[in-house]
C-alpha positions in Angstrom: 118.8 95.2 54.0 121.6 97.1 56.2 119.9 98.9 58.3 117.4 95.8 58.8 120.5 93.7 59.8 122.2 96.6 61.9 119.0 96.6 63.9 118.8 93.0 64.5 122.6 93.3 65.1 121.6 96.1 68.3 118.8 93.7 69.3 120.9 90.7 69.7 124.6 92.1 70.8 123.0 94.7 73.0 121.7 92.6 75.8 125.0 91.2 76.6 126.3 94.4 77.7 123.2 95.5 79.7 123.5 96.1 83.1 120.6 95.5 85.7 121.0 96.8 89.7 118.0 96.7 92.4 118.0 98.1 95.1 115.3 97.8 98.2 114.6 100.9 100.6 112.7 100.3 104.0 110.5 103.2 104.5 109.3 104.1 108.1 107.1 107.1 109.3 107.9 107.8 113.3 110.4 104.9 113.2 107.9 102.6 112.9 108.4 100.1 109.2 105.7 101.3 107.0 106.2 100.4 103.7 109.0 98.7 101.5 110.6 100.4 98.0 111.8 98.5 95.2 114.2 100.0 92.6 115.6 98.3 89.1 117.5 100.2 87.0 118.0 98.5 83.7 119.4 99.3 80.4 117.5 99.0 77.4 117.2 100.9 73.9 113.9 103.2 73.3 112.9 105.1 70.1 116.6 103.7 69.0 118.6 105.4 71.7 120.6 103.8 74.6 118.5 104.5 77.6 117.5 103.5 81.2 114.8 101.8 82.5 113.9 102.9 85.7 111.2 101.2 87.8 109.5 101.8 91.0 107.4 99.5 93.4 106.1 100.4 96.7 103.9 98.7 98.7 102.5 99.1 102.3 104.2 96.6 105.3 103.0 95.8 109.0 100.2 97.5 110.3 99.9 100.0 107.4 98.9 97.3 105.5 95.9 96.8 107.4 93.9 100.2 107.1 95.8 101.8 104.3 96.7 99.5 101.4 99.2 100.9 99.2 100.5 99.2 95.8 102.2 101.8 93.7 104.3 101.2 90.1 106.2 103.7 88.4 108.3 103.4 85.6 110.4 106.0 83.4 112.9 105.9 80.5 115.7 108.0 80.6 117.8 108.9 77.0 121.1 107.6 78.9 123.3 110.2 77.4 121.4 112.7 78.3 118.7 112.0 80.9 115.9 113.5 78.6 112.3 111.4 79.5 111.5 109.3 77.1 108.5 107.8 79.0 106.6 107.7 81.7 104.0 105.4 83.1 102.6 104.7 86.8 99.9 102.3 88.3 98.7 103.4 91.5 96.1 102.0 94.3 95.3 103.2 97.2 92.0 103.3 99.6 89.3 105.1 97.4 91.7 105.8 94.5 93.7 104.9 91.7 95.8 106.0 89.1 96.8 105.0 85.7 99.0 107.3 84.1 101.0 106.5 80.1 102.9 109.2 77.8 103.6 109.0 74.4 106.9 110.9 72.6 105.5 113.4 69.5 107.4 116.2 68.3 110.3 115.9 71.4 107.8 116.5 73.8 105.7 113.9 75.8 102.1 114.3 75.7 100.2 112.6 78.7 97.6 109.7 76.7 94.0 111.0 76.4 95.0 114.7 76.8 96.5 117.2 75.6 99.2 117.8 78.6 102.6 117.7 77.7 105.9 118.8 79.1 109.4 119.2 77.6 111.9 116.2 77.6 114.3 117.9 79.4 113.0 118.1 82.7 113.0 116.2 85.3 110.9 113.9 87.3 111.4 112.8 90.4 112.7 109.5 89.3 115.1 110.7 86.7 116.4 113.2 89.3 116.8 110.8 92.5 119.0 109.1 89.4 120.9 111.8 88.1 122.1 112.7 91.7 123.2 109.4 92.4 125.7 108.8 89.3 126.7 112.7 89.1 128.5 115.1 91.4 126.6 118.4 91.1 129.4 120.6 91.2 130.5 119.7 87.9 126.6 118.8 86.8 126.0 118.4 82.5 122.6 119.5 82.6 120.7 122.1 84.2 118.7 121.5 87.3 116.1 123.9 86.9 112.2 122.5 86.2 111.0 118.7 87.6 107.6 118.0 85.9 104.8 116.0 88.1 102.0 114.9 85.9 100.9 118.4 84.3 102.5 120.5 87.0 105.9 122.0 86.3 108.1 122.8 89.9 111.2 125.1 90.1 113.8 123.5 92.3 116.8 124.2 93.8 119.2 121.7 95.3 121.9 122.8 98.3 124.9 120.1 98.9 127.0 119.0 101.9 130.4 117.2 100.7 131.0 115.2 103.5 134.6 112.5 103.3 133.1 109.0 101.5 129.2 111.2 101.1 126.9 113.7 100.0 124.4 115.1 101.3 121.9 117.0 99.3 118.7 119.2 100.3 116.0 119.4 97.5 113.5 122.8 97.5 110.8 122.7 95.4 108.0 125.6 94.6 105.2 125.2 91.5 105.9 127.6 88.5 102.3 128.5 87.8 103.3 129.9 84.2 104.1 126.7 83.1 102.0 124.1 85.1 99.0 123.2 83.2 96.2 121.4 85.0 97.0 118.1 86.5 96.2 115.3 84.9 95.0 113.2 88.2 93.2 116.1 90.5 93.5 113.7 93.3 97.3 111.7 92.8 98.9 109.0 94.8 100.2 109.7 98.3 103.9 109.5 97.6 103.8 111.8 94.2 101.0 114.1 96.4 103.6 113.9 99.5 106.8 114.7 98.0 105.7 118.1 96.7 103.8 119.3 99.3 104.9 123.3 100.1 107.4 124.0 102.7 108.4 119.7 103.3 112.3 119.5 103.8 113.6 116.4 101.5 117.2 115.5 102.2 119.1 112.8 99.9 122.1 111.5 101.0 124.2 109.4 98.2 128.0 107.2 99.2 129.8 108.8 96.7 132.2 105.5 96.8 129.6 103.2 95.8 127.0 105.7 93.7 124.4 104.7 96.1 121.3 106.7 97.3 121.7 105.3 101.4 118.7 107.3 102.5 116.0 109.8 101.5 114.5 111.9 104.9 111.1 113.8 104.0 109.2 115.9 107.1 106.4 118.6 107.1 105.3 119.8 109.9 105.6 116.9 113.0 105.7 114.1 110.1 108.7 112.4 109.5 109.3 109.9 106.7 112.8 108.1 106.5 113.7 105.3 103.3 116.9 103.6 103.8 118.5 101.3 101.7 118.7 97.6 103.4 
């Protein structure tokens, strides 16, 4: 009878002190409005921990809209005292393919639904990252930055930072560790988790370290360059 009343006591006190932001990013390739990012970060409780909802949703503007039709959804859960994943889920469409993607927790590891992929709790995803940058300083980082996980691949990373007076800039390198990728669980994945990992692309995050806010992402390969700035 206790605990059944202190969960109904979490269940019912809880969303009074939950906090909710969005945010909207306008993305643009060549300065020309391409596509339009929303972000919610919510609190919520998960497998009975306090954690963070974090969702995703990107969809194609202007003339992008008209030959290539983008509607992507993403959403993790973050353990909020630690940023372990807790979940994982994303619901992608695109011309001539789609993407549905859900995880399920066993054993402290998440194992990818109808497969046997799994990766550790502890590393990153993009998501969880972009997060963890914007509400920490990385010079006095909690956690190691070492492994971000992208659907059965596992990537080595290593981020460089500019203090600047109010800002920080950070430049993110990533390179696959083939020891402990497994095979992919989409062969062919959306453009944006495709994009982001691509060898040799430069990805700059810069954060206002006054307000905790991510003011712009900058991703270029090659004579491609893709800017998302917060509106």
């Amino acid at each position: 009878m206790e605990i059944k009343f202190k969960i109904l006591l979490i269940l019912f006190i809880f969303p009074l002190f939950a906090q909710s932001k969005n945010y909207k990013y306008e993305v643009s390739i060549f300065g020309v409005h391409c596509a339009d990012i929303l972000i919610n970060y919510s609190d919520t409780i998960y497998n009975n921990k306090k954690s963070i909802k974090i969702d995703y949703q990107t969809k194609t503007k202007s003339i992008y809209e008209k030959f290539f039709f983008v509607k992507n959804d993403y959403t993790t859960i973050i353990d909020k005292s630690n940023y372990d994943i807790l979940s994982y889920s994303k619901k992608t469409s695109q011309p001539k393919l789609e993407n549905n993607i859900t995880t399920f927790f066993k054993n402290d590891s998440l194992f990818y639904l109808n497969n046997n992929k799994w990766f550790n709790t502890n590393y990153y995803n993009i998501f969880s990252l972009l997060h963890y940058l914007q509400m920490n300083e990385l010079k006095i980082s909690f956690k190691t930055l070492d492994f971000i996980e992208r659907e059965g691949n596992i990537y080595n990373m290593a981020i460089d930072y500019y203090q600047f007076e109010d800002r920080i800039k950070y430049l993110l390198s990533l390179d696959i560790n083939e020891d402990l990728s497994n095979e992919p669980v989409y062969k062919k994945t959306d453009i944006f988790s495709w994009g982001i990992f691509l060898p040799n692309a430069k990805r700059e995050i810069n954060i206002n370290r006054i307000t905790n806010e991510i003011t712009s992402c900058k991703f270029s390969i090659g004579l491609i360059n893709v800017t998302a700035e917060l509106k």
